[in-house]
C-alpha positions as CSV (number, residue, x, y, z in Angstrom):
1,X,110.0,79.1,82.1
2,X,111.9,76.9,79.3
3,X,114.5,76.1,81.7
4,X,116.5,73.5,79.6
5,X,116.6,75.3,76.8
6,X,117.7,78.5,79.1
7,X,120.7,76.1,80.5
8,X,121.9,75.0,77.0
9,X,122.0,78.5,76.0
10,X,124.1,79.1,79.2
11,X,126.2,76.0,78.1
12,X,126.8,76.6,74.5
13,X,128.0,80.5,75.5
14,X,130.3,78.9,77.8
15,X,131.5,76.3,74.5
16,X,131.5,79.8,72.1
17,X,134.1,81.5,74.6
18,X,130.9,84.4,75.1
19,X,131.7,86.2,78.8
20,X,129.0,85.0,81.0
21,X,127.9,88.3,83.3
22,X,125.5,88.6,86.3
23,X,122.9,89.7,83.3
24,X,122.9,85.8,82.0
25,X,123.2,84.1,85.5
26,X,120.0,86.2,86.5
27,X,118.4,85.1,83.1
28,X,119.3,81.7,84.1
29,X,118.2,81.9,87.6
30,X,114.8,83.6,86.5
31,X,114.1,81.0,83.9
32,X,114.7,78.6,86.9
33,X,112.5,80.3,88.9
34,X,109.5,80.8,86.3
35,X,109.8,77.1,85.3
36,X,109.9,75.6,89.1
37,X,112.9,74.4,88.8
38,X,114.2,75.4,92.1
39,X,117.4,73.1,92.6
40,X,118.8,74.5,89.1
41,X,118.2,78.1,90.6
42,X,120.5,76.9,93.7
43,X,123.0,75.8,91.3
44,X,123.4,78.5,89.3
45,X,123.6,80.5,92.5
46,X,126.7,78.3,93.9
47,X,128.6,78.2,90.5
48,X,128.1,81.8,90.8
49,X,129.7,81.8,94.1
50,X,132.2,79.0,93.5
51,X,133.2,78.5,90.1
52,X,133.0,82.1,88.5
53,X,134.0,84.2,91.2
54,X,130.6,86.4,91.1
55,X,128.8,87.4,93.7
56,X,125.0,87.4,93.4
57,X,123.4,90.8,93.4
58,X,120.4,92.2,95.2
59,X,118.3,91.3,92.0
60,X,119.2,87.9,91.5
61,X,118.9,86.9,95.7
62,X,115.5,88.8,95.4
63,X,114.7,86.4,91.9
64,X,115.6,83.3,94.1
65,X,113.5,84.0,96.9
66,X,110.6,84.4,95.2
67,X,110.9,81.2,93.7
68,X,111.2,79.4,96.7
69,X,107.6,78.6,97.7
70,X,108.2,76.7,100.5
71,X,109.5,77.0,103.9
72,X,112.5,74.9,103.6
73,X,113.7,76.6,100.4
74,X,113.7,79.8,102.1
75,X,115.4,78.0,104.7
76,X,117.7,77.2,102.4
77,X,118.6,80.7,100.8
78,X,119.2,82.4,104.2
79,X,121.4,79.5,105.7
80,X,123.4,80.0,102.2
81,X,123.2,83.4,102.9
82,X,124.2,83.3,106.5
83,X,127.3,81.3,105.8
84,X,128.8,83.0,102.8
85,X,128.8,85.9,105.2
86,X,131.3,84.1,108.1
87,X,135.0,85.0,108.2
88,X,137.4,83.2,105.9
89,X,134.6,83.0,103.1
90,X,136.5,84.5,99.7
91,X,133.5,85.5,98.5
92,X,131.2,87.0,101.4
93,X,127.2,88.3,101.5
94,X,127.8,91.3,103.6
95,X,127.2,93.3,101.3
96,X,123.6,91.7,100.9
97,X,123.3,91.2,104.8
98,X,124.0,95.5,105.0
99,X,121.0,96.0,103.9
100,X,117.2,96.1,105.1
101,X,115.9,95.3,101.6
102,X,117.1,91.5,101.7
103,X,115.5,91.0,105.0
104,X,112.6,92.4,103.9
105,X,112.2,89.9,100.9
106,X,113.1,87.2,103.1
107,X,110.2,88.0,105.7
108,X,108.2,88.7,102.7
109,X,108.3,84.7,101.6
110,X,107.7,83.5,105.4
111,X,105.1,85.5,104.7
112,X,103.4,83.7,101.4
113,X,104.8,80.6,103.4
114,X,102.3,81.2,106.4
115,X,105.7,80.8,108.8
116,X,105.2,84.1,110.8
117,X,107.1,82.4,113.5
118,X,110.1,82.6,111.1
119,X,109.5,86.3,109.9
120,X,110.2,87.7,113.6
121,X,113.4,85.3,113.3
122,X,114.9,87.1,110.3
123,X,114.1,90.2,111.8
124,X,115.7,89.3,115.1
125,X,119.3,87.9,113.1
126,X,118.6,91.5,111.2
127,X,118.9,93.7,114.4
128,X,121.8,91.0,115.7
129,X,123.5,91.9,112.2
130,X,123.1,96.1,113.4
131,X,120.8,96.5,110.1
132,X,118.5,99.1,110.6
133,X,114.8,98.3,109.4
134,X,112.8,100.7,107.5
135,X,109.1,100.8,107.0
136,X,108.8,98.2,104.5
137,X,110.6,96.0,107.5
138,X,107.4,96.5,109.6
139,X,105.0,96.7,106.6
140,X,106.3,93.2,105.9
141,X,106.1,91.7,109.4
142,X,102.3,93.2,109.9
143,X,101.6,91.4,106.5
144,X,103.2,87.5,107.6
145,X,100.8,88.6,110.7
146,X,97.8,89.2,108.7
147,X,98.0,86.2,106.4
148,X,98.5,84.1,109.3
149,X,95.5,85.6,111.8
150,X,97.7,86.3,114.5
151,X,96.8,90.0,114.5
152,X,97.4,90.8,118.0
153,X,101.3,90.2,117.2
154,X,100.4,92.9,114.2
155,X,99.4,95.3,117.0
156,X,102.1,94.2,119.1
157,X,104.5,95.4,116.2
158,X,103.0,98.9,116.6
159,X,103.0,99.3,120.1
160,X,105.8,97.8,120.9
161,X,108.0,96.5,118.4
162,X,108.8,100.0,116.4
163,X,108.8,102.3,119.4
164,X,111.3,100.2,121.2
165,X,113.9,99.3,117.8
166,X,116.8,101.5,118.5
167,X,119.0,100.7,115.8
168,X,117.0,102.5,112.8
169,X,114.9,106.1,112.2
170,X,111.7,104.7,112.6
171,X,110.3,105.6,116.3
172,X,106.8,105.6,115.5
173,X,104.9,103.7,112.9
174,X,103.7,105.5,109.4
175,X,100.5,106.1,108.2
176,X,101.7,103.3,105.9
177,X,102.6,101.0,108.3
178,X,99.0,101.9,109.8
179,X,97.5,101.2,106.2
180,X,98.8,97.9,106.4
181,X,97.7,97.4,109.7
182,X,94.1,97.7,108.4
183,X,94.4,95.3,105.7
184,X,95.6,92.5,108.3
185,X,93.1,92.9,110.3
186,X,90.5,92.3,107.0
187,X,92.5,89.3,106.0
188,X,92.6,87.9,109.3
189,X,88.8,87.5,109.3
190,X,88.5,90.7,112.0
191,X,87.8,93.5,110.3
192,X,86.3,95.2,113.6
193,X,89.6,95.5,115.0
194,X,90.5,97.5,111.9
195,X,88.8,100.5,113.6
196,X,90.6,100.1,116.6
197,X,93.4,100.4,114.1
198,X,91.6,103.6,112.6
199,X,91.5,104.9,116.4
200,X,94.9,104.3,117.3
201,X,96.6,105.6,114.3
202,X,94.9,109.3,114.8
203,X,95.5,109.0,118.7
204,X,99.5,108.9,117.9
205,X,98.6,112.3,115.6
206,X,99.2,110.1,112.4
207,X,96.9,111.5,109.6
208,X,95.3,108.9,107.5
209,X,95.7,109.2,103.8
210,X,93.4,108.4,101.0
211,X,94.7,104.5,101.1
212,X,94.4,104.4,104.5
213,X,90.7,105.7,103.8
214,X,90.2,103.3,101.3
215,X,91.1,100.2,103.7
216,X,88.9,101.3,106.4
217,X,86.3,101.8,103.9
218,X,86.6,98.1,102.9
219,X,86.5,97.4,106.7
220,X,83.1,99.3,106.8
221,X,81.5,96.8,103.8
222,X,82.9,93.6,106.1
223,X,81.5,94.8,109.0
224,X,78.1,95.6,107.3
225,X,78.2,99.0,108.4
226,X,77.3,101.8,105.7
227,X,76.5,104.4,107.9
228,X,80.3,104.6,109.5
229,X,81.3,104.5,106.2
230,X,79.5,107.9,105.2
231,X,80.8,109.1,108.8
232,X,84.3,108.4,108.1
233,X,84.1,110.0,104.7
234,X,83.0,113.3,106.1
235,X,85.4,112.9,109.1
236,X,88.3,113.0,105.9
237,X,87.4,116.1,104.5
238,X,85.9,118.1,107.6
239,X,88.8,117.1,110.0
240,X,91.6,116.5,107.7
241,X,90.8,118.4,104.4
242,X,90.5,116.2,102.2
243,X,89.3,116.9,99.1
244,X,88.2,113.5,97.6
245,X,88.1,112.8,93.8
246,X,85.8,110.8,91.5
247,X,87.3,106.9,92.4
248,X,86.9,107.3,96.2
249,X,83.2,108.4,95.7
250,X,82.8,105.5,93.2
251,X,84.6,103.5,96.3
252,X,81.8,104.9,98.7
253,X,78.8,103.7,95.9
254,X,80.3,100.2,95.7
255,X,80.3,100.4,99.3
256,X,76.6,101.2,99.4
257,X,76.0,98.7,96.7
258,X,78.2,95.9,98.4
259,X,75.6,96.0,101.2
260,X,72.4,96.4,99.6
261,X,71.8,100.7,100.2
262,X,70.9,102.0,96.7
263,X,69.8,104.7,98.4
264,X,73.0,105.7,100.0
265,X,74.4,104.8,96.6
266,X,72.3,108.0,94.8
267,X,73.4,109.8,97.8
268,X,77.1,109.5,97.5
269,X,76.2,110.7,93.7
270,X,74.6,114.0,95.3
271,X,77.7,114.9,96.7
272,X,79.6,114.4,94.2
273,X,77.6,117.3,92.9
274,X,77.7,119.6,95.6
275,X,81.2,119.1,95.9
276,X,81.8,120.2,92.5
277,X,83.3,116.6,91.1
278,X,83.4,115.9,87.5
279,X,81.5,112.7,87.0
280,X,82.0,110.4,84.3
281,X,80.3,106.7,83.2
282,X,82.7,105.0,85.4
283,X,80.4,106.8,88.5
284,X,77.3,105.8,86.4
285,X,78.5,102.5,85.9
286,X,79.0,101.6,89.3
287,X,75.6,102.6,90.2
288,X,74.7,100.7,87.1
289,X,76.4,97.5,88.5
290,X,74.7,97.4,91.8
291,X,71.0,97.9,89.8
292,X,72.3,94.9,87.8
293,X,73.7,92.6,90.6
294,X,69.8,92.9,92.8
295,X,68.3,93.0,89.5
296,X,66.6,96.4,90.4
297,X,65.1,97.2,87.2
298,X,63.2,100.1,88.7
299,X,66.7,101.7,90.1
300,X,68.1,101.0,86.7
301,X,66.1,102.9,84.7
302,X,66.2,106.1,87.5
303,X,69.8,105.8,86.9
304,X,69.6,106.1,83.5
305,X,67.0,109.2,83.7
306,X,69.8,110.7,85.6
307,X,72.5,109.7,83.0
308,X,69.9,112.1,80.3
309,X,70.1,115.0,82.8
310,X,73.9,115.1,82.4
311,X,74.8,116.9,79.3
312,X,77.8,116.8,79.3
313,X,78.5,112.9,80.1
314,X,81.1,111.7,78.0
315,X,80.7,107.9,77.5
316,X,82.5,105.0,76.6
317,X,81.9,102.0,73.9
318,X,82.7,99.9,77.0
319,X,80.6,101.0,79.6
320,X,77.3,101.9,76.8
321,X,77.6,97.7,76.6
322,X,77.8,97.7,80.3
């Protein structure tokens, strides 16, 4: 983040005769970046452009969006971007603007900007520019929808938006685009739509995956509902197989523990023995933790009777202090 010291360097290379390559102007442009110094990362960009003959790569354009922290400085990069791409430009960004990965950095930063507005911009200029999107395209646009609690337009993306983009491969949204779908409806402060999410997903004949279990699960501890969670859990392995290791049952007992149900806690610790899973002190622990944050003494100590009845418990320094 030293960027003066970074631009001498560049400088005294330049005064030694040593080649300066897309290696040192991303250097540069990082050091920039890191130290805030966003107009230094614009000129280094443009001399780039201008005075070297270089074209910035996919790395360094990604390096100077994510410095840009506000909405006029990714303004900025995609109006540069935009015009370095018209006819009669020597140098020209079509090779950038070809591809769905630069859109999706730029709807990425709307997104940390809270600009959703601008998001469905970028991918409207995308589809103008015949760039097909791929699922980080949507996953993206779902996000700048969550962050900014406009979640109907994050179901309006999978209804509607997908299903009707011609240009690209993508005709119905993934179980990660689902996934994502989940988590903005969390953020957004409405985690009851996330089961609506849940609904719709497996109504399209989209199988959720672990993470997608895992998000819902969280949506279960918002809504202070334990008892969907232990219903969702066996709807994973009886109607899609799933055969659940030892973090998504310590999931399940932070669950339980997040909302007060020791007893569902023990539970979720019973089937981890009837289902045959190897349990270690990072399951103990977690039960340990909830004992600890309601100051359940009693529970404490029936935890650690169970931790004696387990032979074979291997234990770490780490979680003995615990």
């Amino acid at each position: 983040g030293d960027v003066s010291n970074a631009l001498q360097v560049k400088d005294f290379m330049k005064v030694e005769n040593v080649p300066i390559d897309a290696h040192v102007y991303a250097s540069v442009i990082n050091a920039c970046t890191i130290g805030g110094d966003i107009e230094s990362a614009f000129k280094m960009v443009e001399e780039m452009n201008n005075e070297v003959g270089m074209y910035p790569t996919q790395n360094i354009f990604t390096t100077l969006i994510k410095g840009c922290n506000t909405a006029s400085h990714i303004d900025r990069a995609f109006m540069w971007l935009l015009q370095t791409s018209r006819p009669g430009k020597q140098r020209h960004s079509r090779g950038l603007l070809s591809v769905p990965a630069t859109y999706n950095r730029i709807i990425d930063a709307y997104a940390w900007s809270f600009d959703v507005g601008r998001a469905f911009e970028v991918y409207d200029q995308m589809l103008a520019n015949e760039v097909a999107p791929d699922v980080t395209t949507f996953v993206e646009l779902i996000y700048a929808c969550g962050r900014c609690g406009e979640i109907d337009r994050a179901f309006h993306v999978v209804r509607e938006v997908i299903p009707a983009c011609s240009t690209g491969e993508l005709q119905e949204a993934t179980n990660e685009v689902y996934t994502e779908l989940i988590v903005a409806c969390i953020n957004s402060a409405t985690p009851h739509r996330a089961f609506e999410a849940w609904e719709y997903m497996q109504s399209r004949g989209i199988t959720p995956t672990v993470k997608t279990f895992r998000a819902i699960l969280d949506a279960c501890i918002k809504t202070g509902d334990p008892d969907r969670a232990f219903a969702l859990f066996n709807e994973m392995q009886t109607e899609h197989f799933y055969v659940f290791g030892e973090e998504v049952y310590i999931d399940l007992i932070n669950a339980c523990n997040s909302l007060d149900q020791k007893d569902l806690a023990t539970q979720a610790l019973e089937m981890m023995r009837e289902a045959g899973i190897e349990i270690t002190g990072k399951t103990y622990l977690a039960l340990m933790k909830g004992c600890k944050t309601d100051h359940n003494f009693a529970m404490g100590v029936e935890v650690i009777d169970l931790m004696e009845q387990h032979e074979s418990l291997q234990i770490s320094y780490g979680e003995q202090t615990q």
